[in-house]
C-alpha positions in Angstrom: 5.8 -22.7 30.7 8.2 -24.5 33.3 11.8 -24.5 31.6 13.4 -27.3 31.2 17.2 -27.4 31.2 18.5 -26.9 27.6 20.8 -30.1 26.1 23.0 -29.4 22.8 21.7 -32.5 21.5 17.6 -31.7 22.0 18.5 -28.4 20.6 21.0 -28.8 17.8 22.6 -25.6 15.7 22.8 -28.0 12.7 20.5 -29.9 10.9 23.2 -31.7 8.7 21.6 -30.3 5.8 23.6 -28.0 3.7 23.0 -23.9 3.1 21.9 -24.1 0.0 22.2 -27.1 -3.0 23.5 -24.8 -5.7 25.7 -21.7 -6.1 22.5 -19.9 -8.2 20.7 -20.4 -4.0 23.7 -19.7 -2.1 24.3 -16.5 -4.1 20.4 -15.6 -3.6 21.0 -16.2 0.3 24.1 -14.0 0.7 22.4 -11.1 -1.6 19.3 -10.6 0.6 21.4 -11.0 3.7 23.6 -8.6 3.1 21.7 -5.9 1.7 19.1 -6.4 4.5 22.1 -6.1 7.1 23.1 -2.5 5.3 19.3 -1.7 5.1 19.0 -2.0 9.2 22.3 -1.0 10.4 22.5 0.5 13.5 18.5 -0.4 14.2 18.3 -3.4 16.6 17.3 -5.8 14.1 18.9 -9.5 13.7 19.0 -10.8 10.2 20.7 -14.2 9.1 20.6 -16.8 6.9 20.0 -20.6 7.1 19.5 -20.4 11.1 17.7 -22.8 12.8 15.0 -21.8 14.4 13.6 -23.0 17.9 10.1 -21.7 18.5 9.4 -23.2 21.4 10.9 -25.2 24.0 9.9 -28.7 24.8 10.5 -31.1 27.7 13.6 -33.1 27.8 13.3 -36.5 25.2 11.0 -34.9 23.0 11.8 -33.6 19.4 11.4 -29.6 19.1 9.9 -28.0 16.1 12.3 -26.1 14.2 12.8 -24.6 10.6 16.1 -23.0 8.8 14.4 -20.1 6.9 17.4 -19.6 4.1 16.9 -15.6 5.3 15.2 -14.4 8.6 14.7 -10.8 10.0 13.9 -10.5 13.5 12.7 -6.9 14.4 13.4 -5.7 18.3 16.2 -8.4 18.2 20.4 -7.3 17.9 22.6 -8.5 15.6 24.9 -10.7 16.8 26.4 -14.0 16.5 23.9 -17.4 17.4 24.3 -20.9 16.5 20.6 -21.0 16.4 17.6 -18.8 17.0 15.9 -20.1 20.5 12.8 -17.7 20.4 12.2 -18.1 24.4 15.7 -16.7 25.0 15.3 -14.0 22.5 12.3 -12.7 24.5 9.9 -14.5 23.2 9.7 -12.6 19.4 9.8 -14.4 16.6 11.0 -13.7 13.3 8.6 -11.5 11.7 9.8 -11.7 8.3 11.7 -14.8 6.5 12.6 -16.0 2.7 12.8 -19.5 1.1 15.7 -19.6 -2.2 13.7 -22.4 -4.1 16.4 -25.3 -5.1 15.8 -28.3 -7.4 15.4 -30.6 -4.6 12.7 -28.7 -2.7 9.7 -30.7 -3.1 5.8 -28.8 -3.1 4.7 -30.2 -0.2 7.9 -29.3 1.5 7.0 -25.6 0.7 3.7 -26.0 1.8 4.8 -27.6 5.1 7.4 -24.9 6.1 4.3 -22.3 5.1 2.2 -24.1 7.4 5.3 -23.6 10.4 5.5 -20.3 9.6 2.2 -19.7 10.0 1.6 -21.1 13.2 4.3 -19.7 14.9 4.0 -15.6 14.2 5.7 -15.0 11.0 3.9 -12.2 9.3 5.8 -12.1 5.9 6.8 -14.6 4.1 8.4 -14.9 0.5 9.9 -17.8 -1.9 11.6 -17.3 -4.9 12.7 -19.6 -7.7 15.7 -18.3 -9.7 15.5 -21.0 -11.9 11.8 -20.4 -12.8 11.8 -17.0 -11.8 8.6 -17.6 -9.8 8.2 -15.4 -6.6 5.4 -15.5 -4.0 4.5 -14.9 -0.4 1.9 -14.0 1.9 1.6 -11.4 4.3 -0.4 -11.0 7.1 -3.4 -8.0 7.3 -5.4 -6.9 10.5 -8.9 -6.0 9.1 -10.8 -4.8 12.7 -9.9 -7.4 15.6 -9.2 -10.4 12.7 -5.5 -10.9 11.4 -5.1 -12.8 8.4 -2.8 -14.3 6.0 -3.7 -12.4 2.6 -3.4 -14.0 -0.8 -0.2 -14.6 -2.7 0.9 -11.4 -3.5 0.7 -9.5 -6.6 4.1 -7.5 -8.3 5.4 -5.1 -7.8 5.2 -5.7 -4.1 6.5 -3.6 -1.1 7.1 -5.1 1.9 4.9 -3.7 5.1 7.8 -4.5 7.3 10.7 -4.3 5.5 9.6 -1.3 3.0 11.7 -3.2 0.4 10.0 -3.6 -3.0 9.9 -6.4 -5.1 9.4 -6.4 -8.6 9.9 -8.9 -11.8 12.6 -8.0 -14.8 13.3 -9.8 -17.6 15.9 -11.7 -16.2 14.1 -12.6 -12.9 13.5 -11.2 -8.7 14.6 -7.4 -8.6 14.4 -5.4 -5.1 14.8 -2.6 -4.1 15.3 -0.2 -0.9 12.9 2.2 0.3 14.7 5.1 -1.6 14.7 2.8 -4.6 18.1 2.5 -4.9 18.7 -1.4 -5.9 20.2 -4.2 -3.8 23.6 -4.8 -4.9 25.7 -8.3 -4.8 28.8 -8.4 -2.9 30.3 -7.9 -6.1 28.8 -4.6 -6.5 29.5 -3.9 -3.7 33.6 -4.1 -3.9 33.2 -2.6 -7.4 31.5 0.6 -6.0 33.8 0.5 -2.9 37.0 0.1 -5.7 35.4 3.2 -7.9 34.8 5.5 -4.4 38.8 4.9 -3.7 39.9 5.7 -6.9 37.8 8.5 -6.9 39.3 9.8 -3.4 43.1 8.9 -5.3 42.4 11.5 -7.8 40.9 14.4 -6.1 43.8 13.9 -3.5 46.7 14.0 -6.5 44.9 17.0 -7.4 45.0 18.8 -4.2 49.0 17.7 -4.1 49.6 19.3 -7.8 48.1 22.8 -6.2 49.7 22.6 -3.6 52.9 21.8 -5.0 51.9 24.8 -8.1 51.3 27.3 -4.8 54.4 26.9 -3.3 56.2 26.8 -7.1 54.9 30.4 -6.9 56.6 31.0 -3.4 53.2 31.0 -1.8 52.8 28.6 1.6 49.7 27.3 1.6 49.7 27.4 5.6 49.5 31.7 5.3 46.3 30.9 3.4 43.2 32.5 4.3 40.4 29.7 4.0 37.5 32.7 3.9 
């Protein structure tokens, strides 16, 4: 394809549209974007949320398809910052795996439409959730012999082909899980398990201080110690 020289206003990084329409979404968002950043840390894989996506480049005056998956993962891609995900300057790969946070205002046929995009242009997984409803479905694509085709919605619990995440449905809702089975975690969580490791670290450091201080009560230098 002949490139065509690239204008901030043919390829916009906003779509004036906001991240999400209610904190229930935005908190959905942030919680699979940051577990799926501490899942793939350190691999060269770019995850982010409500990015636009560029799939292909057009030629000047003409309106570019694009989509803002609220979460995309991007395998063979690294994580850094973007205002928007232009797949021909990202060596061509598309996202292989993205996730739509259902909000009041999304219509049906909206879902179906970004289905149909995602479709078309390479995604092989892809998975909406309703936190209001607690609904949950995706597709995923399968290679049976030389055909590759998007399978059925999927049935829980689910594991991810790509992401080896699992999905399955609690009484209150969505629940996933890593690989090891340990659960995703909010930011929250997160700080509260962060808070618990430091106090933790607090205590068994005033510990060591009281024997030292005990040792050397008993005229005994803990230097002259033999560790062995």
């Amino acid at each position: 394809m002949v490139q065509t020289p690239i204008t901030s206003t043919q390829y916009p990084d906003s779509d004036g549209k906001p991240m999400a329409d209610n904190t229930l979404q935005y908190q959905w968002i942030v919680y699979l974007v940051e577990n799926l950043r501490r899942l793939f840390a350190g691999q060269t894989v770019f995850v982010a949320g409500d990015l636009l996506w560029y799939p292909v480049q057009v030629k000047p005056g003409q309106t570019p398809p694009r989509q803002a998956p609220d979460v995309m993962v991007v395998f063979g891609r690294p994580q850094s910052d973007r205002g928007s995900y232009k797949q021909w300057e990202e060596d061509g790969i598309a996202p292989q795996v993205v996730f739509e946070i259902i909000s009041p205002s999304n219509t049906v046929a909206e879902m179906a439409n970004k289905q149909t995009f995602y479709a078309r242009h390479g995604v092989l997984e892809m998975y909406f959730y309703d936190p209001d409803s607690g609904n949950f479905w995706g597709f995923a694509r399968e290679t049976l012999a030389d055909e590759t085709r998007l399978v059925m919605p999927l049935d829980l619990p689910w594991t991810s082909p790509l992401l080896k995440i699992r999905f399955e449905q609690c009484g209150d809702g969505l629940a996933v899980f890593y690989p090891d089975g340990e659960p995703f975690k909010t930011l929250q969580e997160f700080a509260e398990e962060r808070d618990r490791a430091l106090v933790r670290e607090a205590q068994t450091q005033q510990h060591l201080d009281r024997a030292l201080a005990k040792l050397k009560e008993l005229g005994i230098d803990p230097e002259t110690l033999n560790p062995s």
